[in-house]
ROLO-944507 format. One record per residue (C-alpha): residue in three letters; x, y, z. Coordinates in nm, 2 decimals. Layout:
! residues N
+---------+--------+--------+--------+
| residuo |      u |      v |      w |
+---------+--------+--------+--------+
|     ALA |      X |      Y |      Z |
...
+---------+--------+--------+--------+
END
This chain:
! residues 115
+---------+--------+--------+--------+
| residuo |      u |      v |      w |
+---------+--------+--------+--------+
|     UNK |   0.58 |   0.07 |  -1.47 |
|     UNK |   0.60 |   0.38 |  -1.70 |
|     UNK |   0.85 |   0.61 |  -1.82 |
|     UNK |   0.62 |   0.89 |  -1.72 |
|     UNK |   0.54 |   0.72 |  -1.33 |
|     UNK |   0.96 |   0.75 |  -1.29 |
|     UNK |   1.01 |   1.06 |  -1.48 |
|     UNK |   1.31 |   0.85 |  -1.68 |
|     UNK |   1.57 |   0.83 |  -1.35 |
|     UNK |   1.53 |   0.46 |  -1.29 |
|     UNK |   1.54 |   0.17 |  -1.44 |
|     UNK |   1.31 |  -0.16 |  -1.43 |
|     UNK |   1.62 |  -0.29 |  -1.32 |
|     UNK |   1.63 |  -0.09 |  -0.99 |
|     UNK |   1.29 |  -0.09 |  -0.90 |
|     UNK |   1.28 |  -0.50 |  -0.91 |
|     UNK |   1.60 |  -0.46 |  -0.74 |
|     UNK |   1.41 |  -0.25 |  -0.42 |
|     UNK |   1.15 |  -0.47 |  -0.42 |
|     UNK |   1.37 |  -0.75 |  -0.35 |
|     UNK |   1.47 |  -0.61 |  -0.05 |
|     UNK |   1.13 |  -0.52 |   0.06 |
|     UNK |   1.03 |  -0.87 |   0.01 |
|     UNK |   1.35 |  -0.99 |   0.23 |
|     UNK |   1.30 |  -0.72 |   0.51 |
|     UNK |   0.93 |  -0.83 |   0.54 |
|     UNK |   0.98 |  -1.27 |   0.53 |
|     UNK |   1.27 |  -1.19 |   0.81 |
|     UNK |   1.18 |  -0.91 |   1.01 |
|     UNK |   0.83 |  -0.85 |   0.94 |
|     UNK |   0.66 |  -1.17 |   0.95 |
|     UNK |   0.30 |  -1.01 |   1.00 |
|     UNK |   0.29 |  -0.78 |   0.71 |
|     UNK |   0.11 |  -0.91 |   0.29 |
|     UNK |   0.37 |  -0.80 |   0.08 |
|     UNK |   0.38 |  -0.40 |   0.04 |
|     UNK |   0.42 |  -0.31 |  -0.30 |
|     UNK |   0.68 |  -0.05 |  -0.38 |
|     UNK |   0.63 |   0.25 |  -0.64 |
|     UNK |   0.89 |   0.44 |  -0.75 |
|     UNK |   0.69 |   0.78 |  -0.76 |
|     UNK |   0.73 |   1.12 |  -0.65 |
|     UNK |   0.60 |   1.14 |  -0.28 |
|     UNK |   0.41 |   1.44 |  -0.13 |
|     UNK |   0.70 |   1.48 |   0.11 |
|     UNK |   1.04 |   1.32 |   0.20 |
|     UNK |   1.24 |   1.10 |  -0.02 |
|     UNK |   0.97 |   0.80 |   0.07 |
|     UNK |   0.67 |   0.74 |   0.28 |
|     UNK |   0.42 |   0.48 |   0.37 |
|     UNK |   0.07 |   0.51 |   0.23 |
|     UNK |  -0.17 |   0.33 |   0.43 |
|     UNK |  -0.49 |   0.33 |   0.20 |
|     UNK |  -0.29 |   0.18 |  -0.05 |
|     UNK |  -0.03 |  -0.03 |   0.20 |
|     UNK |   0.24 |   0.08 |   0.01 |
|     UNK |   0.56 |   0.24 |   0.03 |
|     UNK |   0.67 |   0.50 |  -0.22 |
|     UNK |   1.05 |   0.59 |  -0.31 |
|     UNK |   1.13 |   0.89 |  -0.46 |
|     UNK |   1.30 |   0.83 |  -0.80 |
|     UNK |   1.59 |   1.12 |  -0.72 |
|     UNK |   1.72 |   0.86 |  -0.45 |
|     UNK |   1.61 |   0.54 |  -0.55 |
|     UNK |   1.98 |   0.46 |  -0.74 |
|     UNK |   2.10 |   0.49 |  -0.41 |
|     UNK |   2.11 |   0.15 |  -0.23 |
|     UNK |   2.21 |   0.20 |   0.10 |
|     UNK |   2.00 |   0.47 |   0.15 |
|     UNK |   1.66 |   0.30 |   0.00 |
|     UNK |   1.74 |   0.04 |   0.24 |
|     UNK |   1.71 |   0.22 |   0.53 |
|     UNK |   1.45 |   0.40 |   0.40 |
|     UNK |   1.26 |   0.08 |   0.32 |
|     UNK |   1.31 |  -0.05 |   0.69 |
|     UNK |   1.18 |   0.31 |   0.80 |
|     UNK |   0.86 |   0.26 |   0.60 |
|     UNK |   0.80 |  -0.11 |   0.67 |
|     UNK |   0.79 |  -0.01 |   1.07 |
|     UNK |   0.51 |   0.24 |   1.01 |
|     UNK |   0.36 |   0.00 |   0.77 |
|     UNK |   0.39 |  -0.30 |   1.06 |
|     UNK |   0.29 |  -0.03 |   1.35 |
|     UNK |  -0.04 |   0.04 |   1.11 |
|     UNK |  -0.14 |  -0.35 |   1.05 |
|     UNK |  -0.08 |  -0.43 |   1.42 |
|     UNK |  -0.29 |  -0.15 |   1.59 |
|     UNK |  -0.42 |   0.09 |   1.33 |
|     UNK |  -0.16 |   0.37 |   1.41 |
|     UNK |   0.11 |   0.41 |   1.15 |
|     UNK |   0.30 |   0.62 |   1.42 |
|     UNK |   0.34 |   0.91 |   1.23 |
|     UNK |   0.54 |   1.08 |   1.48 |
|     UNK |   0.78 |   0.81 |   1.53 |
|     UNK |   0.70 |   0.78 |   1.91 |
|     UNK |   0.77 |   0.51 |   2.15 |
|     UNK |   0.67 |   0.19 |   1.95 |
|     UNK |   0.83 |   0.32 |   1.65 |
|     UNK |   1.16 |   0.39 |   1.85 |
|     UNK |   1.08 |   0.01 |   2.02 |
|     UNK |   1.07 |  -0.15 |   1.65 |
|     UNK |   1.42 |   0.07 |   1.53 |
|     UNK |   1.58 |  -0.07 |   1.86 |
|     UNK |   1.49 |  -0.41 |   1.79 |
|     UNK |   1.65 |  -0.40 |   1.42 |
|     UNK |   1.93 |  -0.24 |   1.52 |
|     UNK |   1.97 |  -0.48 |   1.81 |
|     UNK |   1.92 |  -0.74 |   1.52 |
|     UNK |   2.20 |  -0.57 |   1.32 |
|     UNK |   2.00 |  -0.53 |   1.01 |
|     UNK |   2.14 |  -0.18 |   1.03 |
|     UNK |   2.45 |  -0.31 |   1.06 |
|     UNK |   2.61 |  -0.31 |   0.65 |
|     UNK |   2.39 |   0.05 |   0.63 |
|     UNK |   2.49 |   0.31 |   0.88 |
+---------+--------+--------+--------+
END
């Protein structure tokens, strides 16, 4: 990791920190996914997204010191990144399998210490 990649906002400590929870969102919840590697770096769009060439999911560093928040952003990406390893379509627009995964976690409560 670089200064430079994080433009100085966060620390080593907060991107292992995010990772963590990536790795614990995809061993209970997303059993069919390799591990996605997270980058704290400035996405095109949106405070993170899901990069499928690369399978990874990118957290912007203005909001990455913000743990609820890259939590449920985290869980948002992981369900595009499951949707594109399952059937090849990330669900961009968030349609009805993406809305059928949210459900599911919510049902689950993983929302449940976050909303």
């Amino acid at each position: 990791m670089s200064d430079a990649s994080i433009d100085g906002l966060v620390s080593e400590v907060s991107e292992t920190f995010l990772k963590g929870w990536v790795k614990k969102y995809q061993q209970e919840h997303f059993p069919n996914l390799a591990t996605s590697e997270l980058q704290i770096l400035v996405p095109d769009r949106g405070p993170a997204c899901y990069l499928m060439d690369k399978h990874s999911i990118l957290i912007h560093p203005a909001v990455a010191p913000f743990t609820k928040l890259c939590r449920i952003l985290i869980l948002h990406e992981l369900i595009h990144a499951d949707l594109y390893k399952a059937t090849g379509d990330p669900d961009a627009l968030e349609g009805e399998a993406f809305q059928a995964k949210k459900k599911e976690l919510l049902e689950a409560g993983v929302f449940a210490d976050l909303l």
